[in-house]
mmCIF file as Biopython writes it, N, C-alpha, C and O atoms, coordinates in Angstrom:
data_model
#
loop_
_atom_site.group_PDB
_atom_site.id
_atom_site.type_symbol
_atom_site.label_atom_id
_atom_site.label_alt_id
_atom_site.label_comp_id
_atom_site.label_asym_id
_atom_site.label_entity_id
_atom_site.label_seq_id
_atom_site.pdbx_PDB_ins_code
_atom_site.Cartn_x
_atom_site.Cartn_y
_atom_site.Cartn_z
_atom_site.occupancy
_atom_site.B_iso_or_equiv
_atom_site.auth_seq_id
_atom_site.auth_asym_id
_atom_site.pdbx_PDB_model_num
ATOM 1   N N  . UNK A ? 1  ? 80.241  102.674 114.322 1.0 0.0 1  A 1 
ATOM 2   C CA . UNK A ? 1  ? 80.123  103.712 113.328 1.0 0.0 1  A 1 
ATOM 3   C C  . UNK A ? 1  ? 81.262  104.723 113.453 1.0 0.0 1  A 1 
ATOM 4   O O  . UNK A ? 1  ? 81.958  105.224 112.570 1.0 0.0 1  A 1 
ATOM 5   N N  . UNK A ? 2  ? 81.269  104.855 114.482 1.0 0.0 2  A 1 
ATOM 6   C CA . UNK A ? 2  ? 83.024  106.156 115.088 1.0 0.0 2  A 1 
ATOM 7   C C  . UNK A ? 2  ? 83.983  105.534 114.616 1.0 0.0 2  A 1 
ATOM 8   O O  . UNK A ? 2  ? 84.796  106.174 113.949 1.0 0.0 2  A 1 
ATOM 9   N N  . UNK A ? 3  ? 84.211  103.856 114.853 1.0 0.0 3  A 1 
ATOM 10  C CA . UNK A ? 3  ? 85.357  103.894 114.511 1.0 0.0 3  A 1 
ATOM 11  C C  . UNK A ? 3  ? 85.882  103.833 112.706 1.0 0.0 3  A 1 
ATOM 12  O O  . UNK A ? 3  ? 86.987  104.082 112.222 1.0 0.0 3  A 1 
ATOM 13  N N  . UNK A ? 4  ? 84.742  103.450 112.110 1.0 0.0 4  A 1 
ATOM 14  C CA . UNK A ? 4  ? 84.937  103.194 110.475 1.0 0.0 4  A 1 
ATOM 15  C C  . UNK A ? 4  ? 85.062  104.945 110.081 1.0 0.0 4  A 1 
ATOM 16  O O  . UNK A ? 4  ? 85.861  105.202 109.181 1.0 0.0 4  A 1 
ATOM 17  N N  . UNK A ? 5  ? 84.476  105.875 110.577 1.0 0.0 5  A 1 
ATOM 18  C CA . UNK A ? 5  ? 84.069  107.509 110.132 1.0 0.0 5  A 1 
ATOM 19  C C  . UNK A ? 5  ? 85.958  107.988 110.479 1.0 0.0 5  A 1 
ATOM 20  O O  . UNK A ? 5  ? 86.506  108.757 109.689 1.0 0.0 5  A 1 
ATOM 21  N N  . UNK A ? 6  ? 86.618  107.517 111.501 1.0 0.0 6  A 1 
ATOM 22  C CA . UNK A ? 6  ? 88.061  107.675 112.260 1.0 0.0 6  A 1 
ATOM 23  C C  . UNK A ? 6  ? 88.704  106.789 111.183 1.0 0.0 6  A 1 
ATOM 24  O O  . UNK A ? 6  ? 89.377  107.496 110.433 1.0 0.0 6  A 1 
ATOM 25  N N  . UNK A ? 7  ? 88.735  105.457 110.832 1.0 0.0 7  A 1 
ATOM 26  C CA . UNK A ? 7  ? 89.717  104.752 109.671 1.0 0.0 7  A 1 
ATOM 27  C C  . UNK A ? 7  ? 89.188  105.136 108.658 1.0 0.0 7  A 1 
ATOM 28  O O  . UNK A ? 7  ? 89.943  104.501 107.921 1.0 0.0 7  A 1 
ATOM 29  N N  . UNK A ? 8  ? 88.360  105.766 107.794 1.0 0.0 8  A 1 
ATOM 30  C CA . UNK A ? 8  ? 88.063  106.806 106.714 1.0 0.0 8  A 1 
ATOM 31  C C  . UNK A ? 8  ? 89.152  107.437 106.564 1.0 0.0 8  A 1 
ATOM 32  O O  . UNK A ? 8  ? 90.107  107.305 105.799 1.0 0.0 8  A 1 
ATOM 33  N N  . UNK A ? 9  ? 88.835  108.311 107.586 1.0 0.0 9  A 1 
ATOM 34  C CA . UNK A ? 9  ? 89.898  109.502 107.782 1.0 0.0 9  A 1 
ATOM 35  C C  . UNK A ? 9  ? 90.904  109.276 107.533 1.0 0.0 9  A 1 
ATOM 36  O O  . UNK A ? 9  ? 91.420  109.402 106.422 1.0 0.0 9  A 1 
ATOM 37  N N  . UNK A ? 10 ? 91.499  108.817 108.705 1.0 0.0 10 A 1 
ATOM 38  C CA . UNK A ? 10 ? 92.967  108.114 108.436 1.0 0.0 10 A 1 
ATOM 39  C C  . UNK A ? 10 ? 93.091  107.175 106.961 1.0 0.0 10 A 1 
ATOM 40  O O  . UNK A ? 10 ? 94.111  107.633 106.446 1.0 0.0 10 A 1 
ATOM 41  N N  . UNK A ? 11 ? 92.748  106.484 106.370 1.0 0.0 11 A 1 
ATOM 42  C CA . UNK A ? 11 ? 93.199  106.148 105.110 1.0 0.0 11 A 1 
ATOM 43  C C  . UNK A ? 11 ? 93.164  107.542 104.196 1.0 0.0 11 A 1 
ATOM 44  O O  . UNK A ? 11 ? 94.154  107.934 103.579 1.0 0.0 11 A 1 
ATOM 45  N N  . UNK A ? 12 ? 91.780  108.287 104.197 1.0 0.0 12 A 1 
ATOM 46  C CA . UNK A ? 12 ? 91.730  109.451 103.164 1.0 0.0 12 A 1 
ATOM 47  C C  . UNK A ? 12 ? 93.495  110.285 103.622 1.0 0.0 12 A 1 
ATOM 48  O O  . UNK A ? 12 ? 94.030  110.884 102.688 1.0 0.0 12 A 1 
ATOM 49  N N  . UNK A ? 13 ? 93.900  110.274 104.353 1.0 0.0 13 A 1 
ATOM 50  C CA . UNK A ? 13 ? 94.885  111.007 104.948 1.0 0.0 13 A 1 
ATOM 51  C C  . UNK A ? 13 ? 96.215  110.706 104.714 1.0 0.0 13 A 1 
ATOM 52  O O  . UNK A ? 13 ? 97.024  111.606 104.487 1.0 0.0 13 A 1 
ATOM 53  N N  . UNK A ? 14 ? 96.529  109.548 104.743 1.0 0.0 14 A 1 
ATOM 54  C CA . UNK A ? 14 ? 97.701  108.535 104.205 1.0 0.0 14 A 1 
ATOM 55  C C  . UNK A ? 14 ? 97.635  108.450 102.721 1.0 0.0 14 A 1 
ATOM 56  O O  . UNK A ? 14 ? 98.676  108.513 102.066 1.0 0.0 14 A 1 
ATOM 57  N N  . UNK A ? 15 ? 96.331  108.293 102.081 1.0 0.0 15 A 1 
ATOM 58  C CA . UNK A ? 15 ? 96.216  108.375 100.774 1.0 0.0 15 A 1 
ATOM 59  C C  . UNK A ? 15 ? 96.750  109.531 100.260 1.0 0.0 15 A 1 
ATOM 60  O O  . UNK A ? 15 ? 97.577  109.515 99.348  1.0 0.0 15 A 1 
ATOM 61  N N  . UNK A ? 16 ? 96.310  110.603 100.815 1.0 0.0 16 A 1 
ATOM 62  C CA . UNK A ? 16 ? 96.555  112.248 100.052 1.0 0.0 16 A 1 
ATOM 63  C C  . UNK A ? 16 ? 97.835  112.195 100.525 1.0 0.0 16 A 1 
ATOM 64  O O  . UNK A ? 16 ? 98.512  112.253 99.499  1.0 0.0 16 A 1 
ATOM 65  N N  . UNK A ? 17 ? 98.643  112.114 101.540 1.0 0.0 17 A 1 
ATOM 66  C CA . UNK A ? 17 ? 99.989  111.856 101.803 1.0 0.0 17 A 1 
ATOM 67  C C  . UNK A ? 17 ? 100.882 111.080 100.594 1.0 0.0 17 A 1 
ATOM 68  O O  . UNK A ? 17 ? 101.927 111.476 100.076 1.0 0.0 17 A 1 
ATOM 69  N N  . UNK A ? 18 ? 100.187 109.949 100.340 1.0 0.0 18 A 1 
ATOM 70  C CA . UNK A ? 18 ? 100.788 108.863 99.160  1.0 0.0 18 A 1 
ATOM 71  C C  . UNK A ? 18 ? 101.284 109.236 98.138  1.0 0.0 18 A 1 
ATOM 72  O O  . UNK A ? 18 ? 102.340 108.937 97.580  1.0 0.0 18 A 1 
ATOM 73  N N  . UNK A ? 19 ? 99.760  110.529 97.671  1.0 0.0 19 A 1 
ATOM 74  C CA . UNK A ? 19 ? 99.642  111.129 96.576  1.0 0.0 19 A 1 
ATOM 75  C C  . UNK A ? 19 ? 100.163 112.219 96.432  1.0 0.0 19 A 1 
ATOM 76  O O  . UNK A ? 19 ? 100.363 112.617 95.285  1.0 0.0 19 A 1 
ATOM 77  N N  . UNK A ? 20 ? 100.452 112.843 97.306  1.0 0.0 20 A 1 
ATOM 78  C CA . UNK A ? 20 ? 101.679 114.352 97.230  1.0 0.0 20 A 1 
ATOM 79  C C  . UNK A ? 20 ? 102.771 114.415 97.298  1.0 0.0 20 A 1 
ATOM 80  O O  . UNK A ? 20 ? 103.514 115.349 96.998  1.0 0.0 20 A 1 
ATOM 81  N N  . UNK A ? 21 ? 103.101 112.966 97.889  1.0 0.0 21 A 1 
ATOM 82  C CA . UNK A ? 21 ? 104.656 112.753 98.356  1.0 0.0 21 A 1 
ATOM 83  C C  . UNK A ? 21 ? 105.150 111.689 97.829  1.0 0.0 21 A 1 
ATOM 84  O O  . UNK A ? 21 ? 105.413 110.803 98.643  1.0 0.0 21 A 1 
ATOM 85  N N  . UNK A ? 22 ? 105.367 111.469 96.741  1.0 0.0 22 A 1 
ATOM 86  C CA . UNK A ? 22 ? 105.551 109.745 96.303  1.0 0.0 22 A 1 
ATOM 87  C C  . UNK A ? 22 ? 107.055 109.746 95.994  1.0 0.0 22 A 1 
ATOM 88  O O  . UNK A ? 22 ? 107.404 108.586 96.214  1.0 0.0 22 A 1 
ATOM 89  N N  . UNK A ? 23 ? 108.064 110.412 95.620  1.0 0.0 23 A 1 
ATOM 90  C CA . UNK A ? 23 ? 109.205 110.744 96.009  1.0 0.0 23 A 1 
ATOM 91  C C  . UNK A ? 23 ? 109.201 110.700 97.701  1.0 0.0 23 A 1 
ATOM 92  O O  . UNK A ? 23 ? 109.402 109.485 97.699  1.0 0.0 23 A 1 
ATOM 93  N N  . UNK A ? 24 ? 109.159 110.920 98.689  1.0 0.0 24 A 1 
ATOM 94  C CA . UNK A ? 24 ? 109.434 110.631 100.019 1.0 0.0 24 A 1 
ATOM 95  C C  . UNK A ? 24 ? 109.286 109.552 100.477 1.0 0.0 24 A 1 
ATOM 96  O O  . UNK A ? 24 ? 110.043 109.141 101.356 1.0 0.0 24 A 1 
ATOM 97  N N  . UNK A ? 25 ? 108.055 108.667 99.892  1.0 0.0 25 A 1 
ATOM 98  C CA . UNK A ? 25 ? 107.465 107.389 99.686  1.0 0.0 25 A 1 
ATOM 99  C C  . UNK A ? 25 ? 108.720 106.193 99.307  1.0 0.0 25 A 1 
ATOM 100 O O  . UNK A ? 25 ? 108.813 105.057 99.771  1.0 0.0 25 A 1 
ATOM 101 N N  . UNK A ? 26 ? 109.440 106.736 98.513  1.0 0.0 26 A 1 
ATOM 102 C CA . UNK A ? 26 ? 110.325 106.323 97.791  1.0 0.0 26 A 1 
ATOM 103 C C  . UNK A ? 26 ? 111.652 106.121 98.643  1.0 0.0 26 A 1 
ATOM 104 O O  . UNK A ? 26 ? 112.223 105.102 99.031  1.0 0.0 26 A 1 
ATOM 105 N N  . UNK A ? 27 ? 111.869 107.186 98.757  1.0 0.0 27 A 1 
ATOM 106 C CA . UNK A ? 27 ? 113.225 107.335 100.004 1.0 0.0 27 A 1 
ATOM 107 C C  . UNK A ? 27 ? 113.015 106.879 101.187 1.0 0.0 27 A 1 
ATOM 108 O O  . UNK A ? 27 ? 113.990 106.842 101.937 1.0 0.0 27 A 1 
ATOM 109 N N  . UNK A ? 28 ? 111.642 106.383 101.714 1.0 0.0 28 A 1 
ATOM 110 C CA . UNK A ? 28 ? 111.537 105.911 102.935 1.0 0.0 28 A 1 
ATOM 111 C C  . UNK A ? 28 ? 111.446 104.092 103.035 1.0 0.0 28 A 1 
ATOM 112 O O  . UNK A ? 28 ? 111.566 103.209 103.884 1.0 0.0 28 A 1 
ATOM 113 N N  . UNK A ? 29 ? 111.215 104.208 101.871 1.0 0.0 29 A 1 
ATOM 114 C CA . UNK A ? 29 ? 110.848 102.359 101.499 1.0 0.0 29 A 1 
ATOM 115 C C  . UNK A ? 29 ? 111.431 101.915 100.547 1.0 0.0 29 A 1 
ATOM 116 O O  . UNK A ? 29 ? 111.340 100.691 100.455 1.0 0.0 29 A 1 
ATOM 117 N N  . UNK A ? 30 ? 112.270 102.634 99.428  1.0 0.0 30 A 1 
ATOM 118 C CA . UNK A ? 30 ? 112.594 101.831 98.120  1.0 0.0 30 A 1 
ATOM 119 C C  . UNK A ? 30 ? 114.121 102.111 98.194  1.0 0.0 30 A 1 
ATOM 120 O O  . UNK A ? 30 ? 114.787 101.223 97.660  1.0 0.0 30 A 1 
ATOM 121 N N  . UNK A ? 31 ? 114.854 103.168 98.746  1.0 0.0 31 A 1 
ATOM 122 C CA . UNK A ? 31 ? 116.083 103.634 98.336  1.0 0.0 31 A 1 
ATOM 123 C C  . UNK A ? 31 ? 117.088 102.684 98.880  1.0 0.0 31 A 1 
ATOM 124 O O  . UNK A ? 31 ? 118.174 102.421 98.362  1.0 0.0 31 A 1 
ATOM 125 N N  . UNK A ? 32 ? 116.544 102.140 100.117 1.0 0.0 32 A 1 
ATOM 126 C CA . UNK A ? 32 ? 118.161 101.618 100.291 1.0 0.0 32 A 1 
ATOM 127 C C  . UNK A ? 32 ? 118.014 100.142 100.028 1.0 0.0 32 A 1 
ATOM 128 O O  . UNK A ? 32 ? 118.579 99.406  100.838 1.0 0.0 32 A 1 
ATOM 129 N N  . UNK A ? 33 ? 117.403 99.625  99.110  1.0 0.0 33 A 1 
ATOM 130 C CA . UNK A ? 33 ? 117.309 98.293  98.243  1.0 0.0 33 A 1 
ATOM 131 C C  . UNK A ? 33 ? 118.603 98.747  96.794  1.0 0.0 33 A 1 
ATOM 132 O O  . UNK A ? 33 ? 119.033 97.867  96.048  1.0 0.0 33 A 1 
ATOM 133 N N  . UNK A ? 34 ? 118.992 100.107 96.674  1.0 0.0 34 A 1 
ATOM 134 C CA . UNK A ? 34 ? 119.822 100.228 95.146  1.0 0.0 34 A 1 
ATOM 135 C C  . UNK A ? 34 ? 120.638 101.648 96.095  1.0 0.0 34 A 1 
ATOM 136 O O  . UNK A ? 34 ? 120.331 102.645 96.748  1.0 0.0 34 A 1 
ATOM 137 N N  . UNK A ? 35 ? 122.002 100.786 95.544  1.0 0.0 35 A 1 
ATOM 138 C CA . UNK A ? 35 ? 123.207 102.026 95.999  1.0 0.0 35 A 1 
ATOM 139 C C  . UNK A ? 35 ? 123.104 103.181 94.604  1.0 0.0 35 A 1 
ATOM 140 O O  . UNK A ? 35 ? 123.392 104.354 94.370  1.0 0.0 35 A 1 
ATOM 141 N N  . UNK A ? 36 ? 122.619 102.227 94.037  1.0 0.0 36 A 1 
ATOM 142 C CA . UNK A ? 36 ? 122.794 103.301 92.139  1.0 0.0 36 A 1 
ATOM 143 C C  . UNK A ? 36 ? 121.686 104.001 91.762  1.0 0.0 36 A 1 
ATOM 144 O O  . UNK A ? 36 ? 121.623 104.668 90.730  1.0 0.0 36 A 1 
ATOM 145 N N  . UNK A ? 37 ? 120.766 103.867 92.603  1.0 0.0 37 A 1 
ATOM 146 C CA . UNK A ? 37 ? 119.385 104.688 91.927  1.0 0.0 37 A 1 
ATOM 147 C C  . UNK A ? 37 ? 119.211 106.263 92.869  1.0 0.0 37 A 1 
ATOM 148 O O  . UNK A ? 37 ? 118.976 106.470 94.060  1.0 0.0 37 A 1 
ATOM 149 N N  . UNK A ? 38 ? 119.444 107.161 91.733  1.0 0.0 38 A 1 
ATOM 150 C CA . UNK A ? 38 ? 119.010 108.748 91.963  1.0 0.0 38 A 1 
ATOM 151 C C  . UNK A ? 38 ? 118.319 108.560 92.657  1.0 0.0 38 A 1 
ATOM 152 O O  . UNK A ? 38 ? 118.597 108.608 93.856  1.0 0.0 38 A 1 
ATOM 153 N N  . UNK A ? 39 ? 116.800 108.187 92.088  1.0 0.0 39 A 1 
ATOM 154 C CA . UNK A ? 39 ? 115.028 108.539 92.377  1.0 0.0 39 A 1 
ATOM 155 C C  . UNK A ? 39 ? 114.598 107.595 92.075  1.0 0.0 39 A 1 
ATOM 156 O O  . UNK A ? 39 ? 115.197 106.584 91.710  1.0 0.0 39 A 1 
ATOM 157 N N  . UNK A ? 40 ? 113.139 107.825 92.210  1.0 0.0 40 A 1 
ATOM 158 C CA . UNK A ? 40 ? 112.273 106.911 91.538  1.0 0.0 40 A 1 
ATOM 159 C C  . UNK A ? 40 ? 111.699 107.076 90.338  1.0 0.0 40 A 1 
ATOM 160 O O  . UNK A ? 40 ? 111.128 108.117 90.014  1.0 0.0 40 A 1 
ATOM 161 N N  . UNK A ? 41 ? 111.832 105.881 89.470  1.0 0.0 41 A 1 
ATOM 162 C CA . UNK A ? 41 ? 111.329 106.036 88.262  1.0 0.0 41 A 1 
ATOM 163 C C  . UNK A ? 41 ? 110.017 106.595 87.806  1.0 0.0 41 A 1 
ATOM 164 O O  . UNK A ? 41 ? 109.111 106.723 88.629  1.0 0.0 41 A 1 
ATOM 165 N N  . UNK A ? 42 ? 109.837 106.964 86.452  1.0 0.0 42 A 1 
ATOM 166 C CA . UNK A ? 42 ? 108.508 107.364 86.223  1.0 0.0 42 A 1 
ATOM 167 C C  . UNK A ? 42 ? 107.291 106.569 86.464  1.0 0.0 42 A 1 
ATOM 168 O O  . UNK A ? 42 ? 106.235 106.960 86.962  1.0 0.0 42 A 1 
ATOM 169 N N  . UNK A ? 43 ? 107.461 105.918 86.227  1.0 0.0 43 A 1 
ATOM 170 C CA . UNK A ? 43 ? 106.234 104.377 86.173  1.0 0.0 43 A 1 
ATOM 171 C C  . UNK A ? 43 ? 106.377 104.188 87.815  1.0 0.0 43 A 1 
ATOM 172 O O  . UNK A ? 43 ? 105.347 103.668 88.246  1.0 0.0 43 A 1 
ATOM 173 N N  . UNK A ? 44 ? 107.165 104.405 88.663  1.0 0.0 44 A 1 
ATOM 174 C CA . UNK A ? 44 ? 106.503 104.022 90.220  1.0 0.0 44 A 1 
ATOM 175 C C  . UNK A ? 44 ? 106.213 105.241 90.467  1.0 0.0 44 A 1 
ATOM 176 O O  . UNK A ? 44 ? 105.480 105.057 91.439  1.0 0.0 44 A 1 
ATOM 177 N N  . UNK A ? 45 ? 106.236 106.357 90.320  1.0 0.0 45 A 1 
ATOM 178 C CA . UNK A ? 45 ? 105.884 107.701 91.004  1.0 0.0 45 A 1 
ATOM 179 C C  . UNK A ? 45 ? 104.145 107.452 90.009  1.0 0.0 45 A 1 
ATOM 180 O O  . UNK A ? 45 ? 103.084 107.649 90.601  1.0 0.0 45 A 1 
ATOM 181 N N  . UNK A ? 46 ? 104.169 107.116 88.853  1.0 0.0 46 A 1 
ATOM 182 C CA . UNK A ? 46 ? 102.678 106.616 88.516  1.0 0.0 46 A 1 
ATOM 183 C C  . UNK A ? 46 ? 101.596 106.291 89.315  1.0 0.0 46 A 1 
ATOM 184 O O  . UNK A ? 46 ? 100.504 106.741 89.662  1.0 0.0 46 A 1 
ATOM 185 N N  . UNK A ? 47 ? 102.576 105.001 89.530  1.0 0.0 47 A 1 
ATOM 186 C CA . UNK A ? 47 ? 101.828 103.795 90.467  1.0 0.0 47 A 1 
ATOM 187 C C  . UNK A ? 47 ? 101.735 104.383 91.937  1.0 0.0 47 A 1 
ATOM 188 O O  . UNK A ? 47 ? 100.621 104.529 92.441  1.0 0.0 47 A 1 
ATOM 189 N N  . UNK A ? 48 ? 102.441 104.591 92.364  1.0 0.0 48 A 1 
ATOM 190 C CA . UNK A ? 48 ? 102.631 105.359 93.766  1.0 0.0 48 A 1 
ATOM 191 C C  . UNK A ? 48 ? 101.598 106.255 94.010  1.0 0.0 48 A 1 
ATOM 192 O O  . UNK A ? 48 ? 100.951 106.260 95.058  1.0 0.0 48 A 1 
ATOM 193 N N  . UNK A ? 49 ? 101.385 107.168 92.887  1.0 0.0 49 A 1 
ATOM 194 C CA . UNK A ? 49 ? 100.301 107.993 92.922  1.0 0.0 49 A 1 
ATOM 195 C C  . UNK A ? 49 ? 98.696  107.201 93.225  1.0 0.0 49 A 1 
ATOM 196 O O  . UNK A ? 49 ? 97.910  107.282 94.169  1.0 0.0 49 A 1 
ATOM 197 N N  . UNK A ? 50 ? 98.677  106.306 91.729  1.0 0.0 50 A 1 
ATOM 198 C CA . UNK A ? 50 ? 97.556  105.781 92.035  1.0 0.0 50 A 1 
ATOM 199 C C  . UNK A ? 50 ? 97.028  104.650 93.147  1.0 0.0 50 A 1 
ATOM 200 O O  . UNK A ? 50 ? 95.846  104.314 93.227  1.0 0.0 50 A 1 
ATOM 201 N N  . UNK A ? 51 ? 98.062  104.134 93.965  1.0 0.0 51 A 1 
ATOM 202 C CA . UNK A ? 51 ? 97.805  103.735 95.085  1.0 0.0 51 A 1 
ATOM 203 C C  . UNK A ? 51 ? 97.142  104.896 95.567  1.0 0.0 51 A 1 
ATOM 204 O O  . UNK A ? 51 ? 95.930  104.801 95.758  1.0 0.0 51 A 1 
ATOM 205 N N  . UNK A ? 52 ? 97.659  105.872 95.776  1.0 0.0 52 A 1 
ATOM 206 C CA . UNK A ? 52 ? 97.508  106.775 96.907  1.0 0.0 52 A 1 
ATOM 207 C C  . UNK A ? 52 ? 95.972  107.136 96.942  1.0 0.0 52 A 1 
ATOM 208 O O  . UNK A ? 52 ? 95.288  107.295 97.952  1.0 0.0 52 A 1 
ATOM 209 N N  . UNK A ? 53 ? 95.514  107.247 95.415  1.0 0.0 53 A 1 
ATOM 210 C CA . UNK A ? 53 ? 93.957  107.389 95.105  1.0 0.0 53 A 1 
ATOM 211 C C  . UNK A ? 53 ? 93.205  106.543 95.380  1.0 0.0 53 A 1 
ATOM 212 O O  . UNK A ? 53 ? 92.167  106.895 95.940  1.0 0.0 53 A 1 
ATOM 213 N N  . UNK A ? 54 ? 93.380  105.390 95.158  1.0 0.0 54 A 1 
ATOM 214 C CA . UNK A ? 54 ? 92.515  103.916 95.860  1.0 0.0 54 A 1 
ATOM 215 C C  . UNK A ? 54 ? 92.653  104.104 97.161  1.0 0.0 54 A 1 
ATOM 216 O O  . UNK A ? 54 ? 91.522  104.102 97.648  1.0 0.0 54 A 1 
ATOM 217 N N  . UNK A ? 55 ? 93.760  104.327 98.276  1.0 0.0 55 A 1 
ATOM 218 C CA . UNK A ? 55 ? 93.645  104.594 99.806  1.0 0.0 55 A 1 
ATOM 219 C C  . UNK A ? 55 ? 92.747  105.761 99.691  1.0 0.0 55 A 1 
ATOM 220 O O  . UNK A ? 55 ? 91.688  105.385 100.192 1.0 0.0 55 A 1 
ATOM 221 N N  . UNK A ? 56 ? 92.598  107.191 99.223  1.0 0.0 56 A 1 
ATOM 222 C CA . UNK A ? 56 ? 91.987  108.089 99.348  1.0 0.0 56 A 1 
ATOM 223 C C  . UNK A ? 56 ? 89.737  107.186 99.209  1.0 0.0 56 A 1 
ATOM 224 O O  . UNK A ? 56 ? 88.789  106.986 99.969  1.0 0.0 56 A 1 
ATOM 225 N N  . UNK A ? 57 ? 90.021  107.034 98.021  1.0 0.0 57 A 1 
ATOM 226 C CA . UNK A ? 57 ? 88.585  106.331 97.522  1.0 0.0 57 A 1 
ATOM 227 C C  . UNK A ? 57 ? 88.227  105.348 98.467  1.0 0.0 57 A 1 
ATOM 228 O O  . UNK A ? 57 ? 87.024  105.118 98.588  1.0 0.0 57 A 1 
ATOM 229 N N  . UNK A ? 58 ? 89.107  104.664 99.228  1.0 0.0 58 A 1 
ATOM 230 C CA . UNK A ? 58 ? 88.651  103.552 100.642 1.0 0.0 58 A 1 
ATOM 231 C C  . UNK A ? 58 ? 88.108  104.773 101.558 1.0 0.0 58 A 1 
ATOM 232 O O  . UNK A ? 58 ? 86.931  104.834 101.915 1.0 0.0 58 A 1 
ATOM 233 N N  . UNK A ? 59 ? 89.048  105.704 101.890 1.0 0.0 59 A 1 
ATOM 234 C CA . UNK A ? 59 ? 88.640  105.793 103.258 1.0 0.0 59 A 1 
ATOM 235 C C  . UNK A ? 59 ? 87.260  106.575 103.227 1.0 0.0 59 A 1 
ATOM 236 O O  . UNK A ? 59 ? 86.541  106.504 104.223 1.0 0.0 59 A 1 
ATOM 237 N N  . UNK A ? 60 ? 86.823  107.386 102.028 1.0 0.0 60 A 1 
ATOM 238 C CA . UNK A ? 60 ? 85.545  107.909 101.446 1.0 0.0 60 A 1 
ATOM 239 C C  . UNK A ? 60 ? 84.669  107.493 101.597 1.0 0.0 60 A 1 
ATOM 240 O O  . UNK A ? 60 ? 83.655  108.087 101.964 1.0 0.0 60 A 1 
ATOM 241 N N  . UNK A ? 61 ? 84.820  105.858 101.266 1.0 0.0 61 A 1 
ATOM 242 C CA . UNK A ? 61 ? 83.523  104.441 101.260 1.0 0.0 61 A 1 
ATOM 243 C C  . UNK A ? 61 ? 83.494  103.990 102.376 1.0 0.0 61 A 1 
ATOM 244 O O  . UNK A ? 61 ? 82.531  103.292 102.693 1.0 0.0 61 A 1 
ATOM 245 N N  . UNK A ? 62 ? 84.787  104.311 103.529 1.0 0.0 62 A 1 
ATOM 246 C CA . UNK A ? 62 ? 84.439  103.873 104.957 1.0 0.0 62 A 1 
ATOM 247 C C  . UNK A ? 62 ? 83.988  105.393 105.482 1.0 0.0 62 A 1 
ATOM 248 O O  . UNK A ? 62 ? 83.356  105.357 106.538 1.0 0.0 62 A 1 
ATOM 249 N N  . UNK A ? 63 ? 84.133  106.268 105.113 1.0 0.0 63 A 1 
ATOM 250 C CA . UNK A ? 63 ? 83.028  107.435 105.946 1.0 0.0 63 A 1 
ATOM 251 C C  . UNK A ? 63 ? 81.160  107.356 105.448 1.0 0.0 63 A 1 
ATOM 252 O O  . UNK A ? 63 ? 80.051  107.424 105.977 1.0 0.0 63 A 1 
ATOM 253 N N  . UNK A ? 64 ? 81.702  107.196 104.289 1.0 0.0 64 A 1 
ATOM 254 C CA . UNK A ? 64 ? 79.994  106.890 103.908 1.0 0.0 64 A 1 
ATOM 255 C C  . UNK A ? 64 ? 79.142  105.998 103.965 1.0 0.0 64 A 1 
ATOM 256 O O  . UNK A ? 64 ? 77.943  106.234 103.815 1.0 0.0 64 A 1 
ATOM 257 N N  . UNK A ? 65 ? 79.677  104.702 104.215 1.0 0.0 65 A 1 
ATOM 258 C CA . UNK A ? 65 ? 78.883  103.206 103.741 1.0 0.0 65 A 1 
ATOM 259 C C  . UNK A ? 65 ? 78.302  103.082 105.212 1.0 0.0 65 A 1 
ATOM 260 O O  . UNK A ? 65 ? 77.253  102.438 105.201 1.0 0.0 65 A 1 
ATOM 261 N N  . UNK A ? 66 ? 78.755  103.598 106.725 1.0 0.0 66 A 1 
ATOM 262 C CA . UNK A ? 66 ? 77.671  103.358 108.003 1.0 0.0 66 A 1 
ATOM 263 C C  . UNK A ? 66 ? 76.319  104.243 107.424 1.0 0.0 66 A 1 
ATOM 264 O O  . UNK A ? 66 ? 75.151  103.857 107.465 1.0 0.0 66 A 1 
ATOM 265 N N  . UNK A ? 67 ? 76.694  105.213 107.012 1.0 0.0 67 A 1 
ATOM 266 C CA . UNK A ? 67 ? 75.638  106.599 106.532 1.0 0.0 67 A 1 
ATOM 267 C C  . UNK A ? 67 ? 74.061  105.431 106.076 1.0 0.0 67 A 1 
ATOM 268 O O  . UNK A ? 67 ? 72.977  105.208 106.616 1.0 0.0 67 A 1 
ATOM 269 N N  . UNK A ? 68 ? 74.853  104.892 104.647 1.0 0.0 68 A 1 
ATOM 270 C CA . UNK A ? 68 ? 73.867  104.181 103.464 1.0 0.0 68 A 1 
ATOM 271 C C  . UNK A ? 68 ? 73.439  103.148 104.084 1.0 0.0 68 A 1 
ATOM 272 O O  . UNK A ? 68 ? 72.403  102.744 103.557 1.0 0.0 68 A 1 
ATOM 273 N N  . UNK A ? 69 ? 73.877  102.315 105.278 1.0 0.0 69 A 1 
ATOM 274 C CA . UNK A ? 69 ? 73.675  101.239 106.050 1.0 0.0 69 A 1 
ATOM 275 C C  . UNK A ? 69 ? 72.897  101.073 106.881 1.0 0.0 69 A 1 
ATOM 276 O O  . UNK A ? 69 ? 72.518  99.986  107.317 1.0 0.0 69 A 1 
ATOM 277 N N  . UNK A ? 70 ? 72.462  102.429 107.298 1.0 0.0 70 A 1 
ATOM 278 C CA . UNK A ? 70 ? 71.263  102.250 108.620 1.0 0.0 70 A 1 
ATOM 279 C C  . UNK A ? 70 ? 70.032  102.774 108.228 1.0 0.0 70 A 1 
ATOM 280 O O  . UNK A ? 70 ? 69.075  102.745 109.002 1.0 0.0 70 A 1 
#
C-alpha cells in the first residue's frame, strides 16, 4: 500500500512538472534531433501538456485505488 501511495506521488509530481514545463520538456528531449528549430511547436506543447495530465490522473488512481480496495 506505501509503495503505490509513494508512485502516486511521484507520477502526480512528474505530471505537474510535464504540465508547467513543456518547453523544458522540449529542450531536454526534442532539441538536439533539429539544428533549425527555435521551440516547440504548438501542437507538441498541446500534447506535452496533456500527457502531463494523464501522468497527473495515474498517480491520483494509484493514491486512491489501495483506499477503494480493502
Amino acid at each position: 500500500m506505501i509503495w503505490s501511495i509513494l508512485g502516486g506521488i511521484i507520477f502526480a509530481a512528474i505530471g505537474l512538472f510535464i504540465f508547467l514545463k513543456p518547453d523544458l520538456i522540449w529542450e531536454l528531449t526534442e532539441r538536439w534531433k533539429s539544428d533549425r528549430a527555435e521551440g516547440p511547436s504548438a501542437f507538441y506543447l498541446k500534447s506535452t501538456k496533456f500527457g502531463g495530465v494523464l501522468f497527473v490522473l495515474m498517480g491520483i488512481v494509484m493514491i486512491v485505488l489501495p483506499f477503494i480496495l480493502e
